[in-house]
N, C-alpha and C positions, 0 to 999 in steps of 0.2 A: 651432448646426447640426450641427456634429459630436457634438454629445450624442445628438440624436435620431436621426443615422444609427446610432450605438452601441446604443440602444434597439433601433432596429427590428430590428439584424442577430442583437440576443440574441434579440425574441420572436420572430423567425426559424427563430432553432438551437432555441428550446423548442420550436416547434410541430413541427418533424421530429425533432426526436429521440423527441416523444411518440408519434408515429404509429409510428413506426419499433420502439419499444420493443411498440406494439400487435401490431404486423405480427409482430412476435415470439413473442409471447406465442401469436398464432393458427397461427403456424406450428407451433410447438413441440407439437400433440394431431393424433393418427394422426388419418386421416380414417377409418377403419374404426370408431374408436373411437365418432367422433359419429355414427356410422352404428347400429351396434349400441345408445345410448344411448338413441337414438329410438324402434329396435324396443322399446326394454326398457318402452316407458311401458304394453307390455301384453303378460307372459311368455307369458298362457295365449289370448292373440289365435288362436291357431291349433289348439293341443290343450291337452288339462286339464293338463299338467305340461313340466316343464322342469329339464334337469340340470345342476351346476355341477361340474366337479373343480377340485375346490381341489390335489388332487395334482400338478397341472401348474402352478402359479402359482409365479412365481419370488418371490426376495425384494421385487424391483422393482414385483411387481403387488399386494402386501397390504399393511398397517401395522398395528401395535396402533394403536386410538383414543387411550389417554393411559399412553404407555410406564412401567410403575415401578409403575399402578397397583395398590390391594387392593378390591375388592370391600364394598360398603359397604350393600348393597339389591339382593337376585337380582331377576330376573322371576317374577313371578307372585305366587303369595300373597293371602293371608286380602285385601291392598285389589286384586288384579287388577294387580300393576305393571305397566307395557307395555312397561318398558326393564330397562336393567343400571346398577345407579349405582355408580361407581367414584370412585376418591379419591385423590390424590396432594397437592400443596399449590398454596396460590392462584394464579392466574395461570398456572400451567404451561401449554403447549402442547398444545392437543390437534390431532390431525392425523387428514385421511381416512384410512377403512379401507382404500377405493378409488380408482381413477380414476372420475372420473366430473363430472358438471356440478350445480352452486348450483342446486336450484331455490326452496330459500327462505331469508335470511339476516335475520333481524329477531326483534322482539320476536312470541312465539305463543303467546297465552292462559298459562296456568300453567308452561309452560318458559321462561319466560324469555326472554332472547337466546338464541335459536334458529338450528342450520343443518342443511335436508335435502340430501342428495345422492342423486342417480339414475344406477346405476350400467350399465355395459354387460353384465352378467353377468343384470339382471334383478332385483337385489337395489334397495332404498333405505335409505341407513341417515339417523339423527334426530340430532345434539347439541343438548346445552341445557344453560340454566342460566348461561349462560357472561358473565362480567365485562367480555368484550370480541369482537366478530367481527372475523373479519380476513379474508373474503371478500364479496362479491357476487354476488346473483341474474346465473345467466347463465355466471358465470366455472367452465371449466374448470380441475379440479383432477387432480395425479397423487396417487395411493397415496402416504401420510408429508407433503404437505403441507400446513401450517399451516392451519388451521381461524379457530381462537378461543381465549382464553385463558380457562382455568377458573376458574369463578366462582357465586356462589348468589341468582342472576337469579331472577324466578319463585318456585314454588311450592317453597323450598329453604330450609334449617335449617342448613346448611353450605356450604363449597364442595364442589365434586365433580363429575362431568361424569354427564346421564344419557345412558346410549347405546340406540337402538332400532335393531334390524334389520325389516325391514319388504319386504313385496313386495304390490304394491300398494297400498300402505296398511296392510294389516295386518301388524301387530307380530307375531313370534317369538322367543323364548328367544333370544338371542344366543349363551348357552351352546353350543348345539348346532353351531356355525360355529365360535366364539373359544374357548380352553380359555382364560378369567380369570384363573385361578391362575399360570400361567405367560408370559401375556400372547401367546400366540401362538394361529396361525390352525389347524385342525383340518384335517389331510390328508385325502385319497379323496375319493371322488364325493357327490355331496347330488343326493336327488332332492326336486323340490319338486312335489305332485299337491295341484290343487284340488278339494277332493271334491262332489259332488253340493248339502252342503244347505252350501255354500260357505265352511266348514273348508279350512284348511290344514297338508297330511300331511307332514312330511316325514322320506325315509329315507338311512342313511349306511350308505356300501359302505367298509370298510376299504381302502387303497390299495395291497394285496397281492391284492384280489378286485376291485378293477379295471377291468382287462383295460385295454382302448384304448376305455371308452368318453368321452364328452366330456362 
């Protein structure tokens, strides 16, 4: 008798402490955030473009995708790459660029173990390839954390992480946002204009030419 009071009272404290660790986890993402994230599933809903400054972003709102990394495969080129394939050593960590929410964590055709993020700026960025996920569809993430562990899942000859920047679906240069070489984020304004026969344009305002725009 006293066994099974002992049972009950532990799967008790398991089931509140699970809830409770939940209740956490949902408190802990601004509500602006999942407000803005929502908008973001369609930048150009309202006019053909949309601006980001990155000049305004503290350290707390970017991340390099896989800190330490070298550059291993640019975008573009003779096969059309769609991403940036970077390289560090197996298993490493890779972590969001940004805040933002899992819209897909699984196996995706030729990448492998796959995770997209949709972020509140309007951006989407891709990982792949990866050895191991360590998120879930749905779950909110901040900028720097843990993704999946790097790995040559998929359509891959090595380990190494590929990364795509992406709005709406369509891939860009990651280049143009991340300087790869030094693993950091690219100051000033980004303007993103979708053009007519539905190309994607986009321009960089150094962060001394500015001004206050947003």
């Amino acid at each position: 008798m006293k066994k099974q009071i002992f049972f009950s009272l532990l799967l008790s404290f398991a089931f509140l402490t699970s809830h409770a660790q939940k209740d956490e986890e949902v408190a802990d993402i601004d509500e602006w955030q999942v407000l803005r994230v929502e908008a973001a599933k369609d930048p150009f809903a309202k006019q053909n473009q949309f601006t980001i400054n990155f000049a305004n972003y503290t350290v707390e709102e970017w991340h390099y995708p896989l800190p330490g990394a070298r550059v291993i495969s640019p975008y573009g080129g003779a096969r059309h790459h769609a991403g940036t394939d970077v390289k560090t050593f197996p298993n490493d960590t890779i972590r969001a660029a940004f805040a933002g929410e899992v819209m897909l964590a699984g196996v995706h055709y030729g990448y492998g173990n796959c995770v997209v993020l949709r972020h509140a700026n309007g951006l989407e960025t891709l990982y792949s390839h990866h050895s191991k996920i360590l998120v879930r569809v749905g779950q909110w993430v901040h900028a720097g954390d843990p993704l999946a562990l790097e790995g040559r899942t998929g359509r891959a000859t090595t380990e190494h992480l590929h990364f795509e920047t992406r709005v709406r679906g369509k891939a860009f240069d990651s280049s143009i946002i991340f300087d790869h070489d030094k693993n950091m984020l690219r100051q000033g304004v980004f303007v993103f204009e979708k053009k007519p026969n539905g190309t994607l344009q986009i321009s960089h305002v150094e962060p001394e030419k500015s001004g206050k725009a947003e």
